[in-house]
N, C-alpha and C positions, 0 to 999 in steps of 0.2 A: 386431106385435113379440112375440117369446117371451120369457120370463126364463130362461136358461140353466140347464141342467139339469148337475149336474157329477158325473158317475160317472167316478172316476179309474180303474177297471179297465176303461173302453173309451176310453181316449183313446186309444190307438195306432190303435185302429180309426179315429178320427175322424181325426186328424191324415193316415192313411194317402188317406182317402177323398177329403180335401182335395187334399194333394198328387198324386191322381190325377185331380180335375181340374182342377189348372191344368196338370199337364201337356197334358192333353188340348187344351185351348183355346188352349193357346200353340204346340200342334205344331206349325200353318203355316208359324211363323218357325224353325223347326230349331234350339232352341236347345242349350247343351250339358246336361247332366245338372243334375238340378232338385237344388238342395241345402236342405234342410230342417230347420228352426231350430226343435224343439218349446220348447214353454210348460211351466213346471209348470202341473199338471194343477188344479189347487184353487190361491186364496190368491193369485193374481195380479195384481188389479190394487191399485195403490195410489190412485187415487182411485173415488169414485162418489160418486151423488147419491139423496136419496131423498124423496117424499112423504111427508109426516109425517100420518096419519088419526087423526082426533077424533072418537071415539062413545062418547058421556058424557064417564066420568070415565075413560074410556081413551086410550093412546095407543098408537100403533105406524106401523111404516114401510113403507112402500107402492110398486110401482110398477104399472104397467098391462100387462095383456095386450090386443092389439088383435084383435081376432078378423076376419080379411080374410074370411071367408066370409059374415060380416055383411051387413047393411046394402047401402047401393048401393053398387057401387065405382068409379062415377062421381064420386059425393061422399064423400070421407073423413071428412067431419065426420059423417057417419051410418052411420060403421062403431063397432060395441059394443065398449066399454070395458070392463075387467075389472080391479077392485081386486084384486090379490096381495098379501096381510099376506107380509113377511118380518121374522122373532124373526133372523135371522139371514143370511146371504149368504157360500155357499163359494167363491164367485168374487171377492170382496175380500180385502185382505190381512188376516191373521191381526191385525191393531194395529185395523183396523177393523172387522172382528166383533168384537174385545175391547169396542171405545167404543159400540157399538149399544146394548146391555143398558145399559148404564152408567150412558149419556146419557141414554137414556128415566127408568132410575129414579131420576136427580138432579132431574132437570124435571117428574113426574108431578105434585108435591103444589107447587107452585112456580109459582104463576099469572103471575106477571111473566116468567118463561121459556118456559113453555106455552103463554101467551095469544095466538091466534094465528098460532103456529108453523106455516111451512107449508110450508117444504121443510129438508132436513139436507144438506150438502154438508161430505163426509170425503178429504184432501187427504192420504199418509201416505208417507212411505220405506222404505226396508230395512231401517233401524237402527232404525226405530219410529218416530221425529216423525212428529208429527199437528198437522193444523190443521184445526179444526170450524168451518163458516159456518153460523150459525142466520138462515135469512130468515124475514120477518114481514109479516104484511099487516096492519101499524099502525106508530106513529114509536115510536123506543127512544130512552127518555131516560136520566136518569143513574142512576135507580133500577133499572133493566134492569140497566145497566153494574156495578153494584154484585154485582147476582146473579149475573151474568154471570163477574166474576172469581173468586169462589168458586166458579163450576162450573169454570172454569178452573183452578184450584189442585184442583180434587177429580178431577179426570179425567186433569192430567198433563198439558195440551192445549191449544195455544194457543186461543181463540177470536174468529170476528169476529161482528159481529151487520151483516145487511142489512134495509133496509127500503126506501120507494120514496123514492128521492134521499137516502137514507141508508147509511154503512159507517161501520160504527165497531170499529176492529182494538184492539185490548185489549193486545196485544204485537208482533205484527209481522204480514205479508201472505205470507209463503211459509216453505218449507221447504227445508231443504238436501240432497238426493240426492247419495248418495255412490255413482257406479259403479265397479268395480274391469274392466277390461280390460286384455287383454295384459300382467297383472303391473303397469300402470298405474293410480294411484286417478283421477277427475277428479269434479269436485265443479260441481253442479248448483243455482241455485236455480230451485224453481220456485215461481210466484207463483199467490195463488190468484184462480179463476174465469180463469185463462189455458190454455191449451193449455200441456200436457205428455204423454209417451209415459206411459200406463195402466199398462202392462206392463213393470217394471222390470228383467225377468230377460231377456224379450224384445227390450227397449233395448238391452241389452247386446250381445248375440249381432250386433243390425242393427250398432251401433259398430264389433263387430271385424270382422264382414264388409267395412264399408266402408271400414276402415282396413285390411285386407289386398288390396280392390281397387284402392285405389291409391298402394299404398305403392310407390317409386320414380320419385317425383314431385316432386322437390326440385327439379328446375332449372324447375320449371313453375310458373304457376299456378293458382288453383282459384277458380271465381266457384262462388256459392251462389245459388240463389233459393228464398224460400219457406224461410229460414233457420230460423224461430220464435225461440225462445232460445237458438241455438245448440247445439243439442243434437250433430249432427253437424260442426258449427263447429269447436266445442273437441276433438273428438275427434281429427279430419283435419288439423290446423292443422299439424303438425310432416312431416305427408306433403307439402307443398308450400314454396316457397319465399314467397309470401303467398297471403292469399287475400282477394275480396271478397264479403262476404255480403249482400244485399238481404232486407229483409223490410217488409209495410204495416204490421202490427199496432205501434203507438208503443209498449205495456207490452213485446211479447215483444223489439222492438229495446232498450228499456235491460235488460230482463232478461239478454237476451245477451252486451250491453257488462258488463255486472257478472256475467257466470260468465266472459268472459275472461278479466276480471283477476284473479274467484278463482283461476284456473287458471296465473295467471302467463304469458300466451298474450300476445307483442304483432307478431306478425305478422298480426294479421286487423283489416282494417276493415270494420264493421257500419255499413249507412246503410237508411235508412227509403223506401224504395221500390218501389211493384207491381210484378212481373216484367216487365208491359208497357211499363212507364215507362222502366224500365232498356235491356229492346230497343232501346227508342228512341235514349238516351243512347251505347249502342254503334253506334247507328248515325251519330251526330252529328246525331240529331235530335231532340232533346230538352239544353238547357243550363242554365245558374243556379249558382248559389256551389253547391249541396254536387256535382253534378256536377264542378265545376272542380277543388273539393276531392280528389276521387278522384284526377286526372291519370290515365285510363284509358288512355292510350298507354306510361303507363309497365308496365303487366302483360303479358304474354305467357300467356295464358289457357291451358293444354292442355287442362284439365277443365272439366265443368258437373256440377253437383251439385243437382235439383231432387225437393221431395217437396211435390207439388202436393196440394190439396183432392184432394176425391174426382170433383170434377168432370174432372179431368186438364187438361191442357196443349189451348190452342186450336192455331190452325192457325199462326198467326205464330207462337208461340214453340217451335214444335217446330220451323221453318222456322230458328228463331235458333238451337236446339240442334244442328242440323244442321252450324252452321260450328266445334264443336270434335272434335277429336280424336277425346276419350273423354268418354263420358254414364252418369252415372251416378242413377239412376232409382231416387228410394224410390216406391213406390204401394201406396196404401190401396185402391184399388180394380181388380182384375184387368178389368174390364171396360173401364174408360176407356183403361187402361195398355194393353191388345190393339187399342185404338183409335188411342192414340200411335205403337206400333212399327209399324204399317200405315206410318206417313209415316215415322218416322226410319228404319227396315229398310233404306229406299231407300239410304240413305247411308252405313250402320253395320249390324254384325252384332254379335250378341250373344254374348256370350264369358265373362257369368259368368250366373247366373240363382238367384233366391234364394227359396225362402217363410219366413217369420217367423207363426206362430202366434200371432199379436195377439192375437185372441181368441176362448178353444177354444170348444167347444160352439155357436159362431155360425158362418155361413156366411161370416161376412168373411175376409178375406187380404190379409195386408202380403207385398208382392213387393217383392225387388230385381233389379236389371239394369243389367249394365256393358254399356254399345254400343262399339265403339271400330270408327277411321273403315275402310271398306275402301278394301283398297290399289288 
């Protein structure tokens, strides 16, 4: 793994080089024209995490270079590691370079803070809320707590402290994202050590995307899977006449019940369920009270709306994406996602096609893809 290198006078170069190849690798399926959502170039993400290195009486923050050409590459565990000091990170948001310096020198001379310390995890939004999780490899007691609040009050910053079977939140566990689309505000928590989109500016753009591919969906409705907190929930909710979201993770499922109701959304139910579990249940094979509670004969599904791990979609559930309409496909991973359209292509051609610039300077790619069914 590299640490991102960010020279904002060649992002267009990079962005372009990107979008040239997924065009490439998606040409099989003849899609229409690739439409391409860049990133600001520096300052985008709102969270990251970091090693915190102690040598003496210094401190600073750390991540790894893994050097592949190392070691066996048989065994990963005997591929060489590389300490990277970073005084700073132009690939975090401007609220989190600010707390880096900050934090380090509120905690230098501060042994009950320091002692320790072994990783930093910075949670931030657009408007600047911040939330700092200090982990520790020892128990935090009330004395900690005590320091703890005064770095709290000197930084502006909520803080939580972890330790092993210990959290202890000082004020609260998340923060509120405020996104503006389509002239539209909607308001986000996100909770911390949970899955949230990074890229706040990037979230946005995937929102309006997938609020203009399926806008005129009112008499329909729209099943979710792989929901997380609703991020696309809240967004889509008023493009359909309801919608059902499934998701495993128990925090991102009440997280998402509580940004519906921020949002004042009460056309969507959110239920705790693996995508696989759910196939089953539409297929009448799987039953139990929250099953029954759904009354799934009452929806007329036209959409499917899934943004799977990076592992993609097995072979049943693309089999189950097969019987709607329209599919609509977020992927974090172009590889897996060229593995999916191999099977759904059978059924559906693709009619929008999207790159979202996740994150620049990395070879990754968030794809979108409307299928909808052939006649």
């Amino acid at each position: 793994m590299a640490i991102p290198v960010v020279d904002p006078d060649r992002y267009d170069q990079q962005l372009e080089a990107k979008a040239e190849r997924i065009r490439r690798d998606f040409a099989r399926f003849a899609p229409p024209a690739l439409e391409v959502y860049p990133s600001p170039p520096s300052h985008y993400r709102q969270r990251c995490e970091f090693r915190i290195w102690h040598e003496g009486d210094e401190l600073f923050y750390a991540m790894f270079e893994i050097h592949e050409s190392e070691g066996d590459p048989a065994d990963p565990k005997k591929k060489k590691k590389t300490v990277i000091r970073l005084d700073h990170f132009p690939v975090a948001s401007r609220r989190i370079n600010a707390l880096m310096p900050a934090l380090l020198d509120a905690i230098r001379d501060n042994d009950l803070l320091r002692r320790r310390l072994f990783q930093v995890e910075f949670l931030t939004t657009l408007a600047g809320e911040a939330l700092v999780t200090l982990v520790y490899h020892r128990p935090l007691d009330e004395a900690w707590e005590a320091e703890a609040r005064r770095l709290q009050e000197h930084l502006g910053a909520m803080i939580i402290g972890r330790a092993r079977k210990q959290r202890r939140v000082l004020e609260r566990d998340h923060v509120w994202e405020r996104l503006e689309v389509e002239g539209r505000e909607f308001v986000y928590q996100q909770v911390e050590n949970s899955f949230t989109q990074p890229n706040a500016e990037i979230c946005r753009s995937m929102l309006t995307w997938a609020r203009e591919v399926t806008r005129g969906s009112q008499d329909g409705d729209l099943v979710e899977l792989y929901c997380g907190n609703g991020n696309f929930t809240v967004a889509l909710a008023e493009n359909f006449r309801r919608v059902l979201a499934t998701e495993i993770s128990r925090t991102s499922v009440a997280s998402a019940r509580e940004n519906l109701a921020a949002n004042h959304i009460d056309n969507v139910t959110v239920g705790r369920m693996s995508a696989e579990e759910f196939a089953a249940a539409l297929k009448g094979e799987k039953s139990g009270r929250r099953v029954a509670e759904w009354a799934l004969d009452a929806y007329d599904f036209t959409t499917v709306l899934v943004d799977p791990p990076r592992a993609g979609l097995d072979e049943a559930s693309c089999r189950q994406l097969s019987d709607y309409s329209r599919i609509v496909y977020i992927s974090c991973n172009p590889e897996t996602l060229a593995n999916n359209l191999e099977r759904l292509t059978a059924t559906h051609r693709i009619t929008r096609f999207a790159l979202f610039d996740q994150f620049p300077w990395t070879h990754h790619c968030e794809c979108g893809v409307l299928l909808e069914r052939c006649e």
